[in-house]
C-alpha positions in Angstrom: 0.0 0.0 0.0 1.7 3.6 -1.2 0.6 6.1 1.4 0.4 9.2 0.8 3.5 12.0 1.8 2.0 14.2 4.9 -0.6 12.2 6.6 0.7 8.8 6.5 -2.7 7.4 5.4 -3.5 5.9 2.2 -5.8 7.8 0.0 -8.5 5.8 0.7 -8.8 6.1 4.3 -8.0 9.7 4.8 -10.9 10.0 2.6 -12.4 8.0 4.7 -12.1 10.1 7.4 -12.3 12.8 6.2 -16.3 12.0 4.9 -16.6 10.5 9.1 -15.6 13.9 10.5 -17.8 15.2 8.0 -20.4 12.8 8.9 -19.9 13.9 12.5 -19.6 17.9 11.7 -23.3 17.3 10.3 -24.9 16.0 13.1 -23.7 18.8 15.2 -25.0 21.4 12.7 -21.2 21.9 11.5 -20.6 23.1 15.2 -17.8 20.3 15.9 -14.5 21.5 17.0 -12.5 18.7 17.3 -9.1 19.0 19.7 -6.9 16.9 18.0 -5.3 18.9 15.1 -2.3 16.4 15.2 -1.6 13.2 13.0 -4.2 11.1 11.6 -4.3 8.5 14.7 -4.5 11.3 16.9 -7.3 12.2 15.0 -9.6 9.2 15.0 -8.8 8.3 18.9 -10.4 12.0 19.5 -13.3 11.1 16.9 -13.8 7.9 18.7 -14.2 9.4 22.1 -16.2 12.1 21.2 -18.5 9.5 20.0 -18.3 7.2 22.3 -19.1 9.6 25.2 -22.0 10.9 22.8 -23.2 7.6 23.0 -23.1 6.8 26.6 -25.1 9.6 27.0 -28.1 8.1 25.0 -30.4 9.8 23.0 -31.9 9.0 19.6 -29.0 8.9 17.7 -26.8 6.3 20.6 -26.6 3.5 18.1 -25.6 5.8 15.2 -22.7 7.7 17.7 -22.0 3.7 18.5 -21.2 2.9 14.9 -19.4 5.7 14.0 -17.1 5.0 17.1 -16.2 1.4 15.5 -16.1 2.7 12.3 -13.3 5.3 13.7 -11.5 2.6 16.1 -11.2 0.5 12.9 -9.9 3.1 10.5 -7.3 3.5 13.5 -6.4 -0.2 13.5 -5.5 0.3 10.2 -2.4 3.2 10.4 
């Protein structure tokens, strides 16, 4: 797999995030501010919290904050 120069992840899966931040943003009415301005596994750990404690919290959209999470935790399994 070639990844690409500054982020260290592939193309693919920095689009990948890049559409789950985005994904995120939208349910937040483009309000999320996200600490993490560091590397890409910096970057989905934050995500993954943020939606995990979203989650825990409860709510209509839990299960969707719940998916998301894994979806995040398994993008970082792959750096």
């Amino acid at each position: 797999m070639k990844h690409t120069g500054g982020s260290g992840l592939t193309p693919g899966l920095e689009e990948a995030l890049a559409r789950l931040e985005e994904r995120v943003r939208a349910m937040e009415g483009g309000a999320l501010a996200l600490r993490s301005q560091g590397g890409p596994a910096n970057r989905l750990s934050d995500l993954a919290g943020y939606l995990e404690a979203r989650a825990a919290l409860g709510g209509p959209d839990a299960a969707l904050c719940r998916r998301l999470a894994a979806e995040a935790r398994a993008m970082r399994g792959m750096l």
